[in-house]
N, C-alpha and C positions, 0 to 999 in steps of 0.2 A: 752297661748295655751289652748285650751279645755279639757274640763275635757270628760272622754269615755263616761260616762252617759249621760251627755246633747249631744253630739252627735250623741249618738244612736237613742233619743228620738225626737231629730230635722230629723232625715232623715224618722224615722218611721212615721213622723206627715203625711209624702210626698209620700208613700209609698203604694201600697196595696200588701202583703206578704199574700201566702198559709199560714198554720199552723206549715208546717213542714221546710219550709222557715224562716217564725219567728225565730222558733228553732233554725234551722242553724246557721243564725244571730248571735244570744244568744252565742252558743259554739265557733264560729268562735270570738269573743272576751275575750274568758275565755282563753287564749294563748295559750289552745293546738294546739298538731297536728291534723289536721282535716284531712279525707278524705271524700269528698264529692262527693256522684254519684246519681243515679239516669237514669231512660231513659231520651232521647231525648225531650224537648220542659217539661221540669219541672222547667226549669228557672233555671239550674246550671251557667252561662254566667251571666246572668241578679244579679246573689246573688252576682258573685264575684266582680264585676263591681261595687258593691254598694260596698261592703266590703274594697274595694282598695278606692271607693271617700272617708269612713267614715277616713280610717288609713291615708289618704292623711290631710286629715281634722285635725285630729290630730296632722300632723305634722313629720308620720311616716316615713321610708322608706318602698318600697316596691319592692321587686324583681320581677315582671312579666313575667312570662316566660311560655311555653309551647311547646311539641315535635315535631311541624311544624311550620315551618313558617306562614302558612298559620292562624293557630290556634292561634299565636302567637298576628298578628295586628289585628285577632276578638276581641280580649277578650281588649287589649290596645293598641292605638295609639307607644307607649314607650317602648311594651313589647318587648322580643326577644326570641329564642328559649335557651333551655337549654344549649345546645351545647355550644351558642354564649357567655353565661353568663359565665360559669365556662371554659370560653376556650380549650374546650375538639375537638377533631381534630379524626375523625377515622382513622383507619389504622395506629394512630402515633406509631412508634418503639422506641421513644427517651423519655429521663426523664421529667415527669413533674414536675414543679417547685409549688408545690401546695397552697404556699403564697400567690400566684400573684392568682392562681385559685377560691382560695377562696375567693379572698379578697370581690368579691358582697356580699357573704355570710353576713361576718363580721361586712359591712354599711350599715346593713338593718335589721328591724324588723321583716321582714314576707319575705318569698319566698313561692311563689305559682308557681305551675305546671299542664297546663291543658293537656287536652287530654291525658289523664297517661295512656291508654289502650294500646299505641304506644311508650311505655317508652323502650329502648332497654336494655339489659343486659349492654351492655357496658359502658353507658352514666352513667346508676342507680349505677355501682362499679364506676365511676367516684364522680360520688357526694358522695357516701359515703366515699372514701378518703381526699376529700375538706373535709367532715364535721369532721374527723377523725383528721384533721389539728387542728380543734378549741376543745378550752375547752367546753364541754357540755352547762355549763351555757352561754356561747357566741352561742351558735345558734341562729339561727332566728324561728321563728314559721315557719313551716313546713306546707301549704297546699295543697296536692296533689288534682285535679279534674280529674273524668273522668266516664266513663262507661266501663268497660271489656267486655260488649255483643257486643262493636263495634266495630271497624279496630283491630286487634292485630298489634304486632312489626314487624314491617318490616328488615329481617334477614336473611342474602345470605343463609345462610341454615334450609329452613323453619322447615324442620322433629326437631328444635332444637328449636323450640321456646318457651321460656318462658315468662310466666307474670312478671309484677312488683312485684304482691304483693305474690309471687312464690322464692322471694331474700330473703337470710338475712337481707338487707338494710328495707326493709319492715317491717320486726318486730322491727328492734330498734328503727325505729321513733314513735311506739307506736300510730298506728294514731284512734284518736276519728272516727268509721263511720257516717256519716250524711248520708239517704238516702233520696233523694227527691221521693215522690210517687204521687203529684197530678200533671195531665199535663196539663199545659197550653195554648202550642201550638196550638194542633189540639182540636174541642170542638166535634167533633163526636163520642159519645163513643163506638159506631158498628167499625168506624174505629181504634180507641185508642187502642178496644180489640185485635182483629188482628193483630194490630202493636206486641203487646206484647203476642203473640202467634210466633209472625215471631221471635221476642227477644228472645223466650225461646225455638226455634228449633223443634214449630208444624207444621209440612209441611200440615197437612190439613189449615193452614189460606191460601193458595196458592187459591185454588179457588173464595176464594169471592175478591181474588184482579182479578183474571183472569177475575170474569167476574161483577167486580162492577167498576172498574176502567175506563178512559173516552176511548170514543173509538176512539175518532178522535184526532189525531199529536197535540199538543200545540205551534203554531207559538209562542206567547209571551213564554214559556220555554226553559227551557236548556235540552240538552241532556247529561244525566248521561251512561257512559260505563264504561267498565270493564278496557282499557289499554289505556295509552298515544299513540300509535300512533293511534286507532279507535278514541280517541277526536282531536288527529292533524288533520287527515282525515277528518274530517266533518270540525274543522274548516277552513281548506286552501280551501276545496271546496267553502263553503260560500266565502270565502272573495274570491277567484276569480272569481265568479260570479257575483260580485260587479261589474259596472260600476267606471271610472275615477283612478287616482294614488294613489300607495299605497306610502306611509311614514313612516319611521323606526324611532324610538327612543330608544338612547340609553344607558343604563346606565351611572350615570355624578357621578366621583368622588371627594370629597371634598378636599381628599390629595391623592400621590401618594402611590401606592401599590397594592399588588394584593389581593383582598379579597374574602372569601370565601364563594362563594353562593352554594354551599350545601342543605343550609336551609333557603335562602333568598325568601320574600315568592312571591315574582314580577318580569317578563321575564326580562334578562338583554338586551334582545331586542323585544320590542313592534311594529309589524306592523298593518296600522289602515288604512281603506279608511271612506270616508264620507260615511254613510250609514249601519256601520258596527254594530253589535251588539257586546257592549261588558260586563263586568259584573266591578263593580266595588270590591277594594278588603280590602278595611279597612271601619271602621265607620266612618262618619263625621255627626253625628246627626244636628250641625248648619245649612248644606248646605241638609239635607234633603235625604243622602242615608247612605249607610250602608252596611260592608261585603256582597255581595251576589247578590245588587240590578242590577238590568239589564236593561241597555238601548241604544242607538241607537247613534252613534258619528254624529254629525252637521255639528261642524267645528274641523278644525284642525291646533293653531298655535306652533311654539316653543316653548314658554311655556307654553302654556294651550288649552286644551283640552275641546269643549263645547260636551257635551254630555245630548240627552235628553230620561226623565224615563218614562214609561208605563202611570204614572197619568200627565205628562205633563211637569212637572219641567224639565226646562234646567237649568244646573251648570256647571259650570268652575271646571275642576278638576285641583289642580295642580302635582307637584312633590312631595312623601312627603320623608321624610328621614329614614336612617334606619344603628341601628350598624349593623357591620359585623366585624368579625375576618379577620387580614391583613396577609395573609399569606408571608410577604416579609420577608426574615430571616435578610435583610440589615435594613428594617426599624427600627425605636424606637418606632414608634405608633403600639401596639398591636390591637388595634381596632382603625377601620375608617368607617368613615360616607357616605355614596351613597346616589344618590336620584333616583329613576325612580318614572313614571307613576302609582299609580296602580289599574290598568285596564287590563284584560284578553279578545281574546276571548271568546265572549259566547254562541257559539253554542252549543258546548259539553266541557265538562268535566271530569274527572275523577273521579270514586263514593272516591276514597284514598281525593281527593281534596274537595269534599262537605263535608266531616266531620267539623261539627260544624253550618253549614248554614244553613239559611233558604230558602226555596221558593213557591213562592206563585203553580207557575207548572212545571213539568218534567215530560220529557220523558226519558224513562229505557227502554236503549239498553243492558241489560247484559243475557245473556241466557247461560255465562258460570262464574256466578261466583262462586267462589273458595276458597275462605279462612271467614274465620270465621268470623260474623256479616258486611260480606258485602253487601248482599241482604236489609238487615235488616236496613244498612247506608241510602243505596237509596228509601227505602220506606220510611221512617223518615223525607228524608228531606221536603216533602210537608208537606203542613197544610190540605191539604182532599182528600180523593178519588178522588174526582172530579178534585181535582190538577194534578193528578198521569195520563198517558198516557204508555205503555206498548208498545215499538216496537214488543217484539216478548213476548209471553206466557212465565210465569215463571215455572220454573219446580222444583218439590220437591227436587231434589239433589242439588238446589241451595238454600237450608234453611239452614246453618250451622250455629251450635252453641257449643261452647269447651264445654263439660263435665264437663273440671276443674274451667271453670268459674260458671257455673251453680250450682258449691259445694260451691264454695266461697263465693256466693253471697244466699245462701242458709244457710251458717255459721254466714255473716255478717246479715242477718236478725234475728236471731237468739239472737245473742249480743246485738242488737238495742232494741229487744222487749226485755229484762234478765233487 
């Protein structure tokens, strides 16, 4: 097995790292608990990714996990959402058996949690009763990821919501901050600034998007809105303005049971015609796309699906697999296997759903949104001005930003430079 140094130094050889990335690096092997954040396109995705090949490398285990599904297959192939890992069930009324809950915990070196900005109250007193299971010295390294200027928690009673790092569970993990601050995404830095003017709840960056942004519709993007049924809406229109039959596929499970897609991050029915724009939803860097990328279906067989992308590549996408919690109280398998597609329409989307993505162009249809760093989601997700398309003018009362995050991260800057 390898020794951590020569592994750090064999991936660094391969590597080009910001400074504060390096750093990261560095603390993310010293076994504390790390929290790492940073705005959008500073390469938080990219560090952990590396982090998970080094501890793979090593021999480690790794817990992968993050608070969507969605967020879940960016970051790994393997990964699952929290929920799925620690068997945590909303709305459960009955006891948990916290042995069985734990037990990822206990088989693994490191547990990572991305998008922590969407951590709920419920899930976070969840894990800290798993962790409350094990003896201190049996935890795992603890790395939370995320940004708090972005989505908060989604919470049937908003006027109630709270951050992670707002818990008691938050203080006892003790977490190292890492802040990432150079971006690497976008290279314009007229745009960069603005981005982070819209991050910190300056309603004057509203006009140099109003009027620097492209003026004409982006055929090759996606449409970012505010509510799932405005992205239903756009996409059943496309697709039935599609010529020829449409074709359903449908979730294939490995064993019987009833599993819970809650936080499954792929439709457990996919309908497709030849012609259809759709987005794909995990990375598969061998075949050449990646969470997010967009392209046009060809053909269409039972098992596989040719789809072809903006630069020209056609691939076969297949099935991929995915744990999920078996909700059958009769079964013995607590967890089973599915497989679908994962492929969405991609006409539109929901800005809740583009958290973490990239893309190259959108258009932003949201002229009411409403909850805190949502404006701010959707501008992010492009790499330029010139990516960005504006259905309707944005307005300053759509610039929102918590207060209490704005202290927080006002606090953790503080500690970082100390």
């Amino acid at each position: 097995m390898k020794d951590i140094e020569s592994t750090r130094k064999e991936f660094l050889e391969n590597l080009t790292l910001t400074e504060d990335q390096g750093a990261t690096l560095f603390s993310l092997f010293s076994g504390k608990n790390i929290f790492l954040s940073g705005e959008p396109g500073t390469g938080k995705t990219f560090l952990l990714e590396t982090y998970i090949m080094m501890q793979r490398e090593l021999g480690r285990g790794v817990a992968i996990t993050a608070t969507t599904g969605i967020a879940a297959v960016n970051l790994d192939p393997c990964a699952r959402t929290i929920h799925s890992l620690l068997r945590f069930i909303p709305d459960f009324k009955g006891e948990y058996d916290y042995e069985k809950c734990c037990k990822e915990l206990t088989a693994n070196h490191t547990l990572i949690i991305d998008e922590v900005s969407m951590l709920t109250p419920d899930i976070a007193s969840h894990l800290a009763k798993c962790l409350h299971t094990i003896e201190r010295e049996h935890w795992p390294q603890i790395v939370v990821c995320g940004d708090f200027h972005q989505l908060p928690p989604v919470i049937k009673e908003p006027q109630k919501k709270v951050y992670a790092f707002e818990l008691p569970f938050w203080k006892e993990l003790d977490l190292q901050p890492m802040i990432l601050h150079q971006v690497v995404r976008q290279q314009d830095p007229v745009f960069i600034d603005h981005l982070r003017r819209i991050r910190n709840g300056d309603p004057f960056a509203v006009r140099y998007f109003n009027e620097c942004a492209n003026k004409e519709f982006l055929e090759q993007g996606v449409i970012l809105c505010t509510k799932n049924v405005t992205a239903s809406r756009y996409n059943r229109r496309a697709m039935e303005a599609l010529p020829g039959e449409e074709k359903s596929y449908r979730l294939e499970k490995e064993i019987e049971g009833i599993p819970n897609l809650k936080d499954f991050p792929f439709d457990p029915v996919i309908r497709l015609k030849v012609g259809m724009k759709v987005m794909t939803l995990v990375n598969n860097y061998e075949k050449g796309y990646r969470n997010g990328s967009i392209g046009v279906v060809k053909e269409m067989h039972d098992r596989m699906i040719v789809v072809e992308f903006s630069n020209g590549l056609c691939v076969e996408i297949e099935r991929v697999s995915q744990s999920v919690q078996n909700m059958d109280p009769k079964s013995k398998n607590e967890v089973m296997i599915v497989n679908q597609f994962p492929l969405r329409a991609a006409y539109a989307i929901t800005i809740h759903k583009s958290q973490g993505l990239t893309f190259e162009n959108v258009n932003i249809d949201a002229p009411d949104c409403w909850d805190y760093g949502q404006l701010y989601v959707a501008l992010s997700r492009a790499k330029s001005i010139s990516g960005i398309h504006l259905m309707d003018p944005i307005r300053q009362s759509c610039v929102r930003t918590s207060p209490r995050v704005l202290t927080f991260y006002q606090t953790l800057e503080k500690q970082v430079a100390a």
